[in-house]
C-alpha positions as CSV (number, residue, x, y, z in Angstrom):
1,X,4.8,3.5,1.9
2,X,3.8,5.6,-0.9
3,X,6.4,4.3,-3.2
4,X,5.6,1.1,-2.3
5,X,1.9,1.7,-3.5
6,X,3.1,3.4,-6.4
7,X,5.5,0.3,-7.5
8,X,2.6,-1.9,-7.2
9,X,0.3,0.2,-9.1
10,X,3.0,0.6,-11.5
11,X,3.0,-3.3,-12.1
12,X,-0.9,-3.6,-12.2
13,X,-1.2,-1.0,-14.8
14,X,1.6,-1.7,-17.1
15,X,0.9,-5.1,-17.1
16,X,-2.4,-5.1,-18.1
17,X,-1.9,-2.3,-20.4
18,X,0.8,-4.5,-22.2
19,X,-0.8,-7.0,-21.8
20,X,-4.0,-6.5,-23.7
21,X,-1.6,-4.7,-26.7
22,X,-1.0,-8.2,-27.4
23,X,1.1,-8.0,-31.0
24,X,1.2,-4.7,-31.4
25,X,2.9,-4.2,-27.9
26,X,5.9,-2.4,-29.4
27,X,4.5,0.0,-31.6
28,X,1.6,1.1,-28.8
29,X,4.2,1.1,-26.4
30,X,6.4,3.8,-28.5
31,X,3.0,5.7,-29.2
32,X,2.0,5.4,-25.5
33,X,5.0,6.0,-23.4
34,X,5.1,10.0,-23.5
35,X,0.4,10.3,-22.5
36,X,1.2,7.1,-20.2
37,X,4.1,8.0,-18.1
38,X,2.5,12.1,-17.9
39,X,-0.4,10.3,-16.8
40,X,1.1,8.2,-14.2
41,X,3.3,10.8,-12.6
42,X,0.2,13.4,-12.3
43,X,-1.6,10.4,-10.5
44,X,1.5,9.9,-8.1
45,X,2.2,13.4,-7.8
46,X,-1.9,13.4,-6.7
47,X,-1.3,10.8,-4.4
48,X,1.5,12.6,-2.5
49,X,-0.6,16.2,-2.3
50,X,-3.8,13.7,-1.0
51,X,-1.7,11.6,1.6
52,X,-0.2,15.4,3.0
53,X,-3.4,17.2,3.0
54,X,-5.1,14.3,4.7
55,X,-2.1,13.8,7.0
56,X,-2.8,17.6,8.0
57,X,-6.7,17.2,8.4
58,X,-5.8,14.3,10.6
59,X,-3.2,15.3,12.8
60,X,-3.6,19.2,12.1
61,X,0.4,19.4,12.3
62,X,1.8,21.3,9.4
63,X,5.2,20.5,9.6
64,X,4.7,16.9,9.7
65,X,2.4,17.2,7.2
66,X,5.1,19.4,4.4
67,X,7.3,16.6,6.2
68,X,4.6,14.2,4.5
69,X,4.5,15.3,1.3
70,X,8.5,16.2,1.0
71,X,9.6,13.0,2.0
72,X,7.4,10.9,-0.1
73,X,8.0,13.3,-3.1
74,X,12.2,12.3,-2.7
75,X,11.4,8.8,-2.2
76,X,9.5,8.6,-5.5
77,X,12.3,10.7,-7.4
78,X,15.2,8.5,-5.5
79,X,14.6,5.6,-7.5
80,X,12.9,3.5,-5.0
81,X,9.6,2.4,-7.1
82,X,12.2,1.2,-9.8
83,X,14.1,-1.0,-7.3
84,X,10.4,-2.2,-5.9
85,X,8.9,-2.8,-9.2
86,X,12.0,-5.2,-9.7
87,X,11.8,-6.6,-6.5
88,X,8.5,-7.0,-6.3
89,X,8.6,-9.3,-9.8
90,X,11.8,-11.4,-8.3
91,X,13.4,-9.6,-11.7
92,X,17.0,-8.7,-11.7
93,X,17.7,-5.2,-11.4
94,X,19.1,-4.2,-15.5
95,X,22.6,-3.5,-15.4
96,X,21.4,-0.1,-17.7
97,X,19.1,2.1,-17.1
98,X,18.9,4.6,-19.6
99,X,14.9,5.4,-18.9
100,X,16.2,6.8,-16.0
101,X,18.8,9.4,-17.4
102,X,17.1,12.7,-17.3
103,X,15.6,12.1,-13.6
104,X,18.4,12.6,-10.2
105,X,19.8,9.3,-10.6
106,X,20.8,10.1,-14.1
107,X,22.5,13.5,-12.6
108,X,24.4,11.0,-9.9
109,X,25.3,8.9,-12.5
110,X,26.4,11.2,-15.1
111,X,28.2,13.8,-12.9
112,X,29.2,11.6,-10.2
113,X,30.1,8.3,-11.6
114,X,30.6,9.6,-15.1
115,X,29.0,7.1,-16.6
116,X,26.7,7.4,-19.9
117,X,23.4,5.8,-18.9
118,X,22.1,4.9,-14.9
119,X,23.2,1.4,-13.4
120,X,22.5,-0.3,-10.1
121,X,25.3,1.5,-8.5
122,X,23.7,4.7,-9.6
123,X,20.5,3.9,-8.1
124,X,21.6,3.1,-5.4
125,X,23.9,5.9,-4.9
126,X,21.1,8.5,-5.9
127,X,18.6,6.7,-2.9
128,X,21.3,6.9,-0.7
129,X,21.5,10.4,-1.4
130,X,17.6,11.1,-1.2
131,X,17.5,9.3,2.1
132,X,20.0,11.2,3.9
133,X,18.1,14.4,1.8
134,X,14.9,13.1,3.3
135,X,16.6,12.7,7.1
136,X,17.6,16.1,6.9
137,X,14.2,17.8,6.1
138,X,12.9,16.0,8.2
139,X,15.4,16.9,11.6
140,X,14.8,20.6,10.3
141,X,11.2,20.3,9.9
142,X,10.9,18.8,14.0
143,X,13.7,21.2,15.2
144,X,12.5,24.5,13.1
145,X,8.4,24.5,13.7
């Protein structure tokens, strides 16, 4: 759900960041991209701290509340909100990536597929990967406390 929320905000933002650059998109994009995407990852990384802490206020279960905030965390670094911002848009997923190359689906792609930049096959292998990651935590978290 939270990289759901994230994709969409995602959309909102860039769009109407781009948007109102009008003409000089490319250059404000090439001096925005490094403030812009620290900002937007200390919002999501907020969001995922809020969502656990107010998981844990409400249920007053900490497991399923670390359970909370280490899932969402996986499913934001698995590649998900890429595939949802594409989705979400009815755009093709590019066949290259390379934005993606120094986050876990660049590691899957580089060591695993050998490949130089991150595909759709590395996406999808990397969420498949976080998934079963997340399934795991998640079984020891239930099992464990």
């Amino acid at each position: 759900m939270i990289a759901f929320i994230v994709a969409i905000l995602d959309i909102f933002a860039s769009e109407f960041f781009w948007k109102a650059m009008g003409e000089m998109r490319h250059e404000a994009y090439i001096l925005a991209e490094t403030p812009y995407l620290n900002l937007f990852w200390y919002f999501v990384y907020a969001i995922i701290i809020i969502s656990a802490i107010s998981y844990y206020i409400a249920s007053k279960d900490k497991s399923e509340s670390i359970g909370v905030g280490v899932v969402s965390f996986l499913f934001i670094k698995s590649g998900l909100t890429d595939v949802l911002y594409f989705c979400l848009q009815a755009k093709p997923i590019p066949e290259s990536m390379p934005w993606l190359i120094n986050t876990s689906a660049g590691v899957v792609s580089k060591h695993i597929l050998n490949l130089s930049t991150v595909n759709p096959l590395g996406l999808l292998l990397n969420m498949i990967i976080m998934v079963g990651l997340s399934i795991y935590i998640t079984k020891y978290l239930f099992e464990k406390w």
